[in-house]
C-alpha positions as CSV (number, residue, x, y, z in Angstrom):
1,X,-13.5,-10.1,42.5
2,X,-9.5,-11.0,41.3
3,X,-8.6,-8.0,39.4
4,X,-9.0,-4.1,39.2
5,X,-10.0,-4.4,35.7
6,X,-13.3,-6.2,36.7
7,X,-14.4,-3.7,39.2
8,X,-17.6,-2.1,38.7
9,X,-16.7,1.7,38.1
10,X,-19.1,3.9,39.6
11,X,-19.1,7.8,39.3
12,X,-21.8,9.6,41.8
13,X,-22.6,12.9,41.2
14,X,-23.8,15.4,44.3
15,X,-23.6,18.9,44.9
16,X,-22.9,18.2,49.0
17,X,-20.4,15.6,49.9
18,X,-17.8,15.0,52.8
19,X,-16.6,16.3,54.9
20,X,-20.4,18.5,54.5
21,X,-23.2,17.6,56.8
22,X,-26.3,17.6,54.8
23,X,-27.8,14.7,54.6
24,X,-27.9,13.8,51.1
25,X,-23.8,14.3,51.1
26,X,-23.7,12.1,54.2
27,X,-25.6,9.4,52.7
28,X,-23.6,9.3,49.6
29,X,-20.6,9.1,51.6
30,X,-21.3,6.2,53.6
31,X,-22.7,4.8,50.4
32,X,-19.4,5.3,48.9
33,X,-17.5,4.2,51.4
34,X,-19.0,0.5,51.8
35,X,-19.1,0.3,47.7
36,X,-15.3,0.6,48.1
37,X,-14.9,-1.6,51.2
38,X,-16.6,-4.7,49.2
39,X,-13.6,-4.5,46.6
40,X,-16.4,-4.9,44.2
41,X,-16.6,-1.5,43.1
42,X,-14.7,1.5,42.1
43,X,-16.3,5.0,43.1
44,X,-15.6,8.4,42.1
45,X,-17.0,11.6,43.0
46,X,-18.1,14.5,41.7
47,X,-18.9,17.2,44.0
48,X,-18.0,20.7,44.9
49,X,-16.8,22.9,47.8
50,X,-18.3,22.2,51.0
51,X,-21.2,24.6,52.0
52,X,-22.4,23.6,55.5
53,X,-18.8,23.2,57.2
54,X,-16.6,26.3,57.8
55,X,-13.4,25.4,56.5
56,X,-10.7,26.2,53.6
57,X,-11.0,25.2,50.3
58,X,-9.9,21.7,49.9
59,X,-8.5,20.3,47.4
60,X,-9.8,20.0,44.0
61,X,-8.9,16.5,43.8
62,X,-8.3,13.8,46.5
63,X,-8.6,10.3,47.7
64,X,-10.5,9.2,51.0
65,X,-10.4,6.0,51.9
66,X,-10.1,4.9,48.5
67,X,-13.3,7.1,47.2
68,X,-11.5,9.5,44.0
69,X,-13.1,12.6,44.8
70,X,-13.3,15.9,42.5
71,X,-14.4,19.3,43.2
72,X,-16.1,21.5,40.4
73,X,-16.7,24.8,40.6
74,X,-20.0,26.3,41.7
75,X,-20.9,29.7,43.2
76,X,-21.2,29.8,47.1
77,X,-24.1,32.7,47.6
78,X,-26.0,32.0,50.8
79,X,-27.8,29.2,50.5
80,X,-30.6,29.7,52.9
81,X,-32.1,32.1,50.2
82,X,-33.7,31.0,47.2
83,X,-31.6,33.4,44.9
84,X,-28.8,31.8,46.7
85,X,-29.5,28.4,46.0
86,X,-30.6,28.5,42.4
87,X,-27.4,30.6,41.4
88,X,-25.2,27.7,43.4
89,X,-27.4,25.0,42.1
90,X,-27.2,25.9,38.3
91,X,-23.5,26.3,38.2
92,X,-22.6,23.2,39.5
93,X,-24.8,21.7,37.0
94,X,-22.9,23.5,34.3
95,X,-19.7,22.7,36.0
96,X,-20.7,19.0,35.7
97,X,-21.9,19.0,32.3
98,X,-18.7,19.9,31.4
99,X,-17.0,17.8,33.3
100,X,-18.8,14.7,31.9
101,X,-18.2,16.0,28.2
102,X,-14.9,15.2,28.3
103,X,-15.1,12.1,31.0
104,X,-14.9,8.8,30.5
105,X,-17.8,6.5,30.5
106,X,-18.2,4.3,33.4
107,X,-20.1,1.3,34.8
108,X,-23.2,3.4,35.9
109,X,-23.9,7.2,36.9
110,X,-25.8,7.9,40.2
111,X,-27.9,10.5,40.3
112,X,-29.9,11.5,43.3
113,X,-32.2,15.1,43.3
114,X,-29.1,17.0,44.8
115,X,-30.0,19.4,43.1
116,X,-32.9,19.2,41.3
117,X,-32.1,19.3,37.7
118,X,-29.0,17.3,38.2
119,X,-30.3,14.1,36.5
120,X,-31.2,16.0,33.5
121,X,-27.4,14.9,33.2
122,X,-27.9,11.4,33.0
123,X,-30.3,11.6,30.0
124,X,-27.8,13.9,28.5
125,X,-25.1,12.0,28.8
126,X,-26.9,8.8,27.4
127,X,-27.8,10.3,24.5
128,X,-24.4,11.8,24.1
129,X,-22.4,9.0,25.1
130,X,-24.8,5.4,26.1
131,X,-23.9,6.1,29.5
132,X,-26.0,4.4,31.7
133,X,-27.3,5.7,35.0
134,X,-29.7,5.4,37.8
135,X,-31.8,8.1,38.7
136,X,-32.0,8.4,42.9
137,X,-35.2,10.2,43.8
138,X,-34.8,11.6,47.3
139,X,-37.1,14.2,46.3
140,X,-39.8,14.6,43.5
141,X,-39.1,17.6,42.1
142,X,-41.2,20.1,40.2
143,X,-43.9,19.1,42.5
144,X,-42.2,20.1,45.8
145,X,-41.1,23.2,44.2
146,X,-44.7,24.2,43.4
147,X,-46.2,23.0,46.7
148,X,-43.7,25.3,48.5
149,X,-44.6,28.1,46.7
150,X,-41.4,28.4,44.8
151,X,-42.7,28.2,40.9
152,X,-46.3,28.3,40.1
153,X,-48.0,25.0,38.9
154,X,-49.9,26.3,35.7
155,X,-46.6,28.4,35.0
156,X,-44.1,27.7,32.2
157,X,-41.0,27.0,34.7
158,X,-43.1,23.7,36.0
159,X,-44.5,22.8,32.6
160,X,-40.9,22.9,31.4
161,X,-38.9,21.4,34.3
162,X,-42.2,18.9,34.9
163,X,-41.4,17.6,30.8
164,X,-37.7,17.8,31.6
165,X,-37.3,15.5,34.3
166,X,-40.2,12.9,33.0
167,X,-38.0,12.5,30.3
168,X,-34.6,12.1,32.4
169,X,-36.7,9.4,34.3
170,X,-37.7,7.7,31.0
171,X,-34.2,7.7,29.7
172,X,-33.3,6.3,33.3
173,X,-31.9,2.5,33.5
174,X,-33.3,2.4,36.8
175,X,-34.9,4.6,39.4
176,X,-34.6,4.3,42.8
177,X,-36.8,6.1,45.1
178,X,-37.2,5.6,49.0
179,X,-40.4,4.7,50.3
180,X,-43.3,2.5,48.7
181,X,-45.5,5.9,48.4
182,X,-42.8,7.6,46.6
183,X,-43.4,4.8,44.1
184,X,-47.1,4.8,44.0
185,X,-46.8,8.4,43.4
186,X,-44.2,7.9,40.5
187,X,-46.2,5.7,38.4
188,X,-49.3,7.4,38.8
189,X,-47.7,11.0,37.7
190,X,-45.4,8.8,34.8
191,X,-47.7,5.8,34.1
192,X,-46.0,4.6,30.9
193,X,-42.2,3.7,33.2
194,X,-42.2,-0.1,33.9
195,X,-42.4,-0.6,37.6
196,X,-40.1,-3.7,37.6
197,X,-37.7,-0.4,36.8
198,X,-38.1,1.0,39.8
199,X,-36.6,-0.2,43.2
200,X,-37.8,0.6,46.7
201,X,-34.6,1.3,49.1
202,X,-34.7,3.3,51.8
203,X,-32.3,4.9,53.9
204,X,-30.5,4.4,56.7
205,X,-28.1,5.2,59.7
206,X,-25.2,3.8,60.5
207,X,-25.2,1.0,63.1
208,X,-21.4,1.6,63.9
209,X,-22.4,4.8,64.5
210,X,-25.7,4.6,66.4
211,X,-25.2,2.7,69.3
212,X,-27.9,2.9,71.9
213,X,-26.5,4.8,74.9
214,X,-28.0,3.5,78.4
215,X,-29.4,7.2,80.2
216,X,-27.0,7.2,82.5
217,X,-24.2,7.4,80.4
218,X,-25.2,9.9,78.1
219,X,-23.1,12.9,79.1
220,X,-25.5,15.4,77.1
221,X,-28.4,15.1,79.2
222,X,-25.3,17.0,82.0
223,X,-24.2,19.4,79.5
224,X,-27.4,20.4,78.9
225,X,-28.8,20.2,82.1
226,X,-31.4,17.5,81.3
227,X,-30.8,14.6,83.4
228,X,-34.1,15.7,85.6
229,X,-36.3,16.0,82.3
230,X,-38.6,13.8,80.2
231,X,-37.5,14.5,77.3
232,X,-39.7,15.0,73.8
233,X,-37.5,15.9,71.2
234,X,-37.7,16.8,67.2
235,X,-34.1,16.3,65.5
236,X,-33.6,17.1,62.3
237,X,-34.1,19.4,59.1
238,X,-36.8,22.2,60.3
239,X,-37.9,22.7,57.2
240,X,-41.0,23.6,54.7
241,X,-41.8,20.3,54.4
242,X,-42.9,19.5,58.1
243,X,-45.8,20.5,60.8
244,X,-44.7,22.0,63.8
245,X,-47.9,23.6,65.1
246,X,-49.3,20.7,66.6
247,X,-46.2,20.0,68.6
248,X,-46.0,23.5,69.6
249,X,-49.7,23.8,71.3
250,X,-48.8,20.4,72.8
251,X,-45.7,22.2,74.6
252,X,-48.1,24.9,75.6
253,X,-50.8,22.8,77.1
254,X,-48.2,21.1,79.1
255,X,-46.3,23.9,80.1
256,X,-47.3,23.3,84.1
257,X,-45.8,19.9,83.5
258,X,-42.5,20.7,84.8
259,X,-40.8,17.3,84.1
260,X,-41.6,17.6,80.7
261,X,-38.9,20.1,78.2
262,X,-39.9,20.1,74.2
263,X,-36.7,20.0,72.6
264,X,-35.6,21.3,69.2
265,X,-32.0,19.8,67.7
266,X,-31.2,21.3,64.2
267,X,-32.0,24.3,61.3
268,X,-34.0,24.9,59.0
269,X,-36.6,27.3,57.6
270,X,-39.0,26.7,60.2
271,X,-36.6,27.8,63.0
272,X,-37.6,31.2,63.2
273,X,-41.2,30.1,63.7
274,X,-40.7,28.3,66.7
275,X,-38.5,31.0,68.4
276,X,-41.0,33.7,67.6
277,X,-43.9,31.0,68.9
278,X,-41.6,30.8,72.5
279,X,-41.4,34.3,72.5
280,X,-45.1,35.0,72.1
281,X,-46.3,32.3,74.3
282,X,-43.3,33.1,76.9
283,X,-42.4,29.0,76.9
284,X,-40.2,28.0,79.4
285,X,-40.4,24.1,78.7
286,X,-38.7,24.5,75.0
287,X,-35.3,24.4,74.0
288,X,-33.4,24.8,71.0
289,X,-30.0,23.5,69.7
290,X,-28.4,23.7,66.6
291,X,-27.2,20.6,64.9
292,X,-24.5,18.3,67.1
293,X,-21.4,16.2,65.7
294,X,-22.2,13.9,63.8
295,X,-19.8,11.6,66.1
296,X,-22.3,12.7,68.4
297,X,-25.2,11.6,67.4
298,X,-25.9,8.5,68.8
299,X,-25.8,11.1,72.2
300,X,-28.2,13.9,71.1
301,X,-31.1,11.1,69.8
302,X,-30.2,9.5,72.8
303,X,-31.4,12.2,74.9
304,X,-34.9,11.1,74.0
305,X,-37.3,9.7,75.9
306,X,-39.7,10.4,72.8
307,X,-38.9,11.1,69.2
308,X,-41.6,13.5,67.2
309,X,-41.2,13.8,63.2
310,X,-43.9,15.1,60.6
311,X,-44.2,15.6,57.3
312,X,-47.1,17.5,55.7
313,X,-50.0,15.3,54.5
314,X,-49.3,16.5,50.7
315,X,-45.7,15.3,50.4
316,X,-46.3,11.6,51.6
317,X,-45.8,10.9,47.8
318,X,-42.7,13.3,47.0
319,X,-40.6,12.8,50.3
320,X,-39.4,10.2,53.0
321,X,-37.5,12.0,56.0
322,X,-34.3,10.5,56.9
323,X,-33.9,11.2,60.1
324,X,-36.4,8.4,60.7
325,X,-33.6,5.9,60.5
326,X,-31.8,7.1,63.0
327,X,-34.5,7.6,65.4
328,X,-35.2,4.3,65.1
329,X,-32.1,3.2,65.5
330,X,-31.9,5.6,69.0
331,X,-34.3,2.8,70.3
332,X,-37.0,5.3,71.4
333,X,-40.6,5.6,71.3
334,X,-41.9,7.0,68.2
335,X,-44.3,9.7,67.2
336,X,-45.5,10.6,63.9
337,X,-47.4,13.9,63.1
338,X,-49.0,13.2,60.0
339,X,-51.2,10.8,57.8
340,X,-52.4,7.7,58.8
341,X,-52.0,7.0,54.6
342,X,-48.2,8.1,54.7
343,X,-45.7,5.0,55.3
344,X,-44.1,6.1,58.3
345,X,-47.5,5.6,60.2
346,X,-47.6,1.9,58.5
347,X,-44.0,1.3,59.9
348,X,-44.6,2.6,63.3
349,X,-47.9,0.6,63.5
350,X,-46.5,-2.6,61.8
351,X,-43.6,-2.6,64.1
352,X,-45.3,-1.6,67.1
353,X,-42.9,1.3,68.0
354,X,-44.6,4.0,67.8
355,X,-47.9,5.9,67.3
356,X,-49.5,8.7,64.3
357,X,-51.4,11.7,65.1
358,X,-53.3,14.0,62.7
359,X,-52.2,17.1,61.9
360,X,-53.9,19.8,64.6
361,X,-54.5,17.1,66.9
362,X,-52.7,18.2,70.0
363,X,-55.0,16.5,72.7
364,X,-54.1,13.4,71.4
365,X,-50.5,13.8,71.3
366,X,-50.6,15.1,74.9
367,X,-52.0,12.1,75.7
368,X,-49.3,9.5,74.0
369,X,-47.1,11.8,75.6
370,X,-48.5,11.4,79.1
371,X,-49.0,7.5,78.7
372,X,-45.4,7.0,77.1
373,X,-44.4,8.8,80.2
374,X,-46.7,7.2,82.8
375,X,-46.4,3.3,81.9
376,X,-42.4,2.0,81.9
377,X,-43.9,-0.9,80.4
378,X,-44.9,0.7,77.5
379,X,-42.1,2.6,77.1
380,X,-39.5,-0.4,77.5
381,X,-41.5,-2.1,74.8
382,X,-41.8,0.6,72.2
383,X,-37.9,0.9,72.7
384,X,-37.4,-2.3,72.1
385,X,-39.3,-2.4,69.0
386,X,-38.0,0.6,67.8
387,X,-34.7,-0.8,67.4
388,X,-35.8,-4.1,66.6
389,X,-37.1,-2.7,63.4
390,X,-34.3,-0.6,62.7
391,X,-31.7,-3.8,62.7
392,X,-34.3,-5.7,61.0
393,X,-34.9,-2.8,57.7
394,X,-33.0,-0.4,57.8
395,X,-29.0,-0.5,59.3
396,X,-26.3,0.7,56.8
397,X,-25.1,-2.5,56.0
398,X,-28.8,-3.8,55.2
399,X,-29.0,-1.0,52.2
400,X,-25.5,-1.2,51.0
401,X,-25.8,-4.9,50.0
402,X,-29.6,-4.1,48.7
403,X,-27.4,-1.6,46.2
404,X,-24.4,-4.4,45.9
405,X,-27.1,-6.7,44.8
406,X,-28.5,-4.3,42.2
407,X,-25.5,-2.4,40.9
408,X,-23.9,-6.1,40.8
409,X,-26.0,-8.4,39.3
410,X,-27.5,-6.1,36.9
411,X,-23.9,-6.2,35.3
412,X,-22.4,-9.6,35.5
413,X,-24.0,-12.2,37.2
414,X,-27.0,-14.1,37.0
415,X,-29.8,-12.4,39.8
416,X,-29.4,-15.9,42.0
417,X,-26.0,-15.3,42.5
418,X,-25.0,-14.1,45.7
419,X,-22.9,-11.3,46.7
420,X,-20.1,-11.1,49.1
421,X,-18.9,-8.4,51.1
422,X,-16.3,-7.2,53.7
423,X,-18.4,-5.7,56.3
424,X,-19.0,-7.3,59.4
425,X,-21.5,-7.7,61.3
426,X,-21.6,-5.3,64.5
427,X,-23.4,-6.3,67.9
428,X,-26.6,-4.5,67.6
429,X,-27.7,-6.0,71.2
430,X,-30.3,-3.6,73.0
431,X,-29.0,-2.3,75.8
432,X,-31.3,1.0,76.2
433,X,-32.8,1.1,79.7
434,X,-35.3,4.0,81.2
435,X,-34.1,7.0,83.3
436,X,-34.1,5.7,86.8
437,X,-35.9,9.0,88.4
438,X,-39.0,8.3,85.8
439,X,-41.7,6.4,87.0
């Protein structure tokens, strides 16, 4: 585009941002960032003071790399309890509503579930204003809330929040969720929205960023004193939402397999679980590390010889785990703990990268886990494939033009018309190879 004047103007609004490391914050970021970087788009921020990273207050208003960023207010109780995060969580969405009382309308509002009742905003500020915005589902909320045991279903909080947000996602211009169950699950729940209003894009990782990093120069398998180790690993958020029994028997069936370490990379509310399960079962073949770098990441997925996610049979419709991108994009063997209905087991099987295993089904796992390890071939091809997929679905660049092409043609140009952008196309090459002292 010629002029700033003809700039799309786009205002996100997310309680975690940059420099933060949750995942919704980093997601926005990189979101932002390319939405600059096509000159197509200007992108403001509103956000509040990071949470996750130990640091200063920053300021309340800055620029990074061209994103305008602005910092509201919100309390900062701990947010690993549930007082905590309600207290934080309300404030900032009063912090915001005021801020968009006396804001100036722009081009669209993003919304994603960060938190929960932040895209009550959007219908608020249509009816206030005609602002137009687009409601990013990255969680379906009440449900989750009540399946977690936070609210009670037949109680007055859901039947309230549960009118609430079916009426922000009515107001909504578009919804986006992230996984074709997510929609099927929305239009059963809210079957008079259209569904040519809602688009399917998932996530991602970032391709500069995740590099596949040949065994024998990944220098955390040293640090940590795994170069001798096949290596099953779960990284990620250890949260409510995901199964972590069936992985744990697995470690303690194979605990005589001395080869093979069970390892744990992140937090969560599920943590505790597994140390006390080590304790009991006095595990030797587990380990647990907090999160890494995110600079690092392309080193602690790397680790891998095999990547294990879940996710609880009744939150196929109300969730899609992102650390599946980046797995993927580790170009390692998959394994999926869940249902053979949910999507990731239709991705893994599609693509050939991977396998699903029921919930409580430990003997089979121990034997993918034995035949991953057993058969090179197998191995070498699952790799393959699972970075084949992720450069074919689901890189960084891949979803930002999926939103340039939504967010741009929706305004002013005809749908046929094609986009242009300033990214360039890395060398996603595979260059992943298996540890030489595995058979």
């Amino acid at each position: 585009m010629d002029t700033e004047k003809e700039k799309i103007s786009i205002k996100i609004l997310t309680q975690g941002f940059y420099p933060d490391f949750v995942a919704t914050g980093e997601l926005m970021y990189e979101l932002a960032l390319k939405l600059v970087e096509s000159n197509m788009f200007e992108v403001s921020i509103i956000t509040t003071q990071p949470s996750f990273v130990k640091k200063e207050s920053l300021p309340k208003r800055e620029t990074i790399n061209g994103i305008d960023i602005n910092r509201l207010f919100s309390f900062k109780f701990d947010k690993n309890q549930l007082k905590g995060k309600v207290f934080n969580s309300f404030s900032f969405f009063f912090s915001v509503m005021h801020h968009l009382n006396f804001s100036k309308k722009v081009d669209w509002l993003l919304i994603p579930t960060s938190p929960p009742l932040l895209p009550l905003l959007g219908a608020y500020t249509k009816i206030l204003k005609g602002q137009k915005y687009i409601f990013l589902m990255h969680d379906v909320y009440p449900e989750i809330a009540a399946k977690l045991g936070y609210i009670k279903k037949d109680g007055i909080i859901y039947k309230m929040w549960d009118i609430l947000t079916g009426f922000a996602l009515k107001k909504a211009d578009k919804i986006i969720v992230l996984s074709d169950d997510m929609k099927d699950g929305l239009l059963k729940w809210l079957p008079v929205l259209d569904e040519t209003q809602i688009d399917v894009i998932h996530n991602w990782a970032n391709e500069n960023l995740m590099k596949i990093i040949p065994t024998e120069e990944n220098p955390f398998l040293d640090q940590f004193k795994l170069r001798d180790k096949f290596i099953v690993e779960y990284s990620g958020n250890i949260g409510q939402l995901h199964e972590f029994d069936t992985l744990l028997h697995s470690a303690k069936a194979l605990q005589n397999e001395k080869d093979i370490l069970f390892l744990f990379i992140g937090e969560g509310a599920k943590k505790h679980c597994i140390k006390e399960y080590i304790e009991n079962n006095n595990l030797d073949n587990i380990m647990i590390l907090p999160y890494q770098k995110r600079e690092d990441l392309a080193y602690s997925l790397g680790m891998a010889d095999i990547h294990v996610l879940s996710l609880q049979e009744q939150y196929n419709h109300l969730a899609a785990p992102s650390k599946l991108y980046g797995i993927l994009a580790s170009g390692k063997p998959v394994i999926f703990i869940g249902s053979q209905k949910c999507y990731i087991a239709r991705i893994l099987e599609k693509n050939h990268c991977g396998f699903q295993v029921d919930i409580n089904d430990s003997e089979k796992l121990i034997h993918i886990i034995k035949e991953i390890k057993n058969n090179t071939g197998l191995f070498n091809e699952l790799s393959q494939n699972s970075r084949k997929t992720f450069e074919e679905n689901y890189t960084l660049k891949k979803a930002t033009n999926n939103y340039y092409k939504f967010l741009y043609n929706k305004h002013f140009v005809d749908e046929n018309q094609s986009v242009k952008t300033h990214i360039e196309q890395p060398d996603l090459s595979f260059t992943g190879v298996r540890k030489s002292n595995m058979p």
